[in-house]
N, C-alpha and C positions, 0 to 999 in steps of 0.2 A: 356581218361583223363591222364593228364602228372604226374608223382610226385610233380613237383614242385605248381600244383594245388589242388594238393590232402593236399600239407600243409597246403593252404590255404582254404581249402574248408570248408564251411558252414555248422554247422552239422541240420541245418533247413534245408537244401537242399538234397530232396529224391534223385533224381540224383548222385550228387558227393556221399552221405552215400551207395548205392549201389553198387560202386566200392572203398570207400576208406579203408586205413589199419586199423589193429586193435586198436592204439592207438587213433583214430579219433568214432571210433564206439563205444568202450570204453566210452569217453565223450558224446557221444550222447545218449548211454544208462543210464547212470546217469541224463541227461538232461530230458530225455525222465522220466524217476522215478522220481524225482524230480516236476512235472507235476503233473504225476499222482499223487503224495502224496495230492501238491496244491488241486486240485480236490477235490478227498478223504477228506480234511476238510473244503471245501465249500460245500459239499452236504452230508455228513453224519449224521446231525443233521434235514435233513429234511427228513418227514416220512410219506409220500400223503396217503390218505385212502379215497378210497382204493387203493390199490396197480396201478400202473396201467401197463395195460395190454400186452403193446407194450415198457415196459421199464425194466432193469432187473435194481436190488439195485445196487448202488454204491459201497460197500464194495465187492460186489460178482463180479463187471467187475473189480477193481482194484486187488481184490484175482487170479480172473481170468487170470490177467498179468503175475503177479508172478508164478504160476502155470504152465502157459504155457512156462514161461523161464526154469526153472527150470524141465520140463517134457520134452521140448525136446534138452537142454543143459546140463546142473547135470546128469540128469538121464539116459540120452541116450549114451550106451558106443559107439554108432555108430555116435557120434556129429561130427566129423572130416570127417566123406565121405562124408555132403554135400547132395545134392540131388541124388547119390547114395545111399544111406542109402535106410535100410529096413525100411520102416515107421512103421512096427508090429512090431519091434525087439523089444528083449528083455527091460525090463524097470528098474532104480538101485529105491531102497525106498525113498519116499518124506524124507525130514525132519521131515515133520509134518504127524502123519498117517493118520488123518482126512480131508486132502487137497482134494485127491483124491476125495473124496465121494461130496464133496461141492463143486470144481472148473470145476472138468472135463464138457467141457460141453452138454455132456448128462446123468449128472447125477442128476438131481435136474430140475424141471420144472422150466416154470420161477412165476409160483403161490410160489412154495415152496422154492425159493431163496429168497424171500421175507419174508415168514416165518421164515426162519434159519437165515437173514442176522444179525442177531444180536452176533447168535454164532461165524458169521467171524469175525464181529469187535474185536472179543477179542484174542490178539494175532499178529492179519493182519500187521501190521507195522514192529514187529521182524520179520514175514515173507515175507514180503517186503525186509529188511535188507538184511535179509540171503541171499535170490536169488539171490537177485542184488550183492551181494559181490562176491559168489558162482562164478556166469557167467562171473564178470570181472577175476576172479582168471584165469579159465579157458579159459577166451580170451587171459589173457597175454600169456598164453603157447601154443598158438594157433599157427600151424606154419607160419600163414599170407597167406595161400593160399585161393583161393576163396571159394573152401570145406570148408576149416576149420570156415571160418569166417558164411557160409550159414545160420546156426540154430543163431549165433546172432546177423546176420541182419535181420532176419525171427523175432525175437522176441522182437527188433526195431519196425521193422514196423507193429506190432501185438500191442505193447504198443501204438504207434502212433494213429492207429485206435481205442482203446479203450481212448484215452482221448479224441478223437472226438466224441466217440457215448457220454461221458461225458458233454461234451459241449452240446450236443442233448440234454439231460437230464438234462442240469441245464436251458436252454432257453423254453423245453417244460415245465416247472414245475416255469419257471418266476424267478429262483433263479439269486441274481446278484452275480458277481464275482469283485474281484479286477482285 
C-alpha cells in the first residue's frame, strides 16, 4: 500500500487498517468505540431469562473491549515490541481494580457474567472513556513503526469482533437496531 493510499484509506477497510499509520487507526479506534457504545445502549435494557447459554451479557463483551485495550496497551510496558513481546510479561494496575476479576476472560463463567453484569454497568462507560483515551494518548507517541502500532491494531480488530458477536446477539434475541 502507497502512502498516498493510506491517506485515503477507508477505516472500514480491514486491509488498508492493517497497514495504515497511527493517525488513521486512531480514528478507527474511536469509530470502532463509538459502535460499541451504539450497541451497549440498544441491548443493555434487554434482560432474556433465562440467560442464555451460548451468549455472554452486553455490558461484559463491551467491558471486555476496554479491558482487553487497556491489558495489553496501558498496561503492558512491552506495548512497542509488537509481536516480540513477552506475552507473560509483566502487567502495570487496571485503573479500575475490579476489571481484572470481571473482564479477563477466564475469570467469571459465562453463567456468572450474567449474574454480575449489573455490577459492570455501573461505572462501564467512565471506563470505556478512560481506555479509549489512555490508548490514543499512547498511540500518538507511538513511533509509527509496525511494532509499535501491533497491540492497537490487535485491539481494533478485537473491538471489531466483539460488536459482531453484538450483532449476533441483538438478531438472536430479535432486538431491532437503528
Amino acid at each position: 500500500m502507497t502512502h498516498a493510499s493510506l491517506l485515503t484509506a477507508d477505516i472500514d477497510d480491514p486491509l488498508a487498517m492493517r497497514q495504515s499509520s497511527a493517525s488513521w487507526l486512531s480514528l478507527a479506534l474511536m469509530d470502532a468505540r463509538n459502535r460499541s457504545l451504539r450497541w451497549l445502549s440498544a441491548l443493555e435494557a434487554v434482560h432474556p431469562s433465562p440467560a442464555p447459554d451460548d451468549l455472554d451479557p452486553p455490558a461484559w463483551v463491551i467491558g471486555q473491549v476496554a479491558w482487553f485495550q487497556e491489558y495489553w496497551i496501558s498496561r503492558f510496558p512491552q506495548r512497542n515490541r509488537g509481536a516480540d513481546a513477552d506475552p507473560t510479561g509483566v502487567r502495570l494496575a487496571s485503573i479500575d481494580p475490579r476489571v481484572d476479576a470481571w473482564f479477563a476472560p477466564d475469570a467469571l463463567s459465562r453463567p456468572q457474567r450474567w449474574v454480575r453484569a449489573p455490577a459492570f454497568a455501573d461505572g462501564l462507560r467512565d471506563y470505556l472513556a478512560a481506555t479509549l483515551e489512555t490508548t490514543l494518548e499512547l498511540l500518538e507517541k507511538a513511533d509509527g513503526s509496525d511494532a509499535s502500532l501491533y497491540f492497537h491494531r490487535l485491539a481494533l480488530l478485537h473491538e471489531d469482533r466483539r460488536a459482531e458477536t453484538l450483532a449476533e446477539w441483538a438478531r438472536a434475541l430479535g432486538v431491532r437496531t437503528a
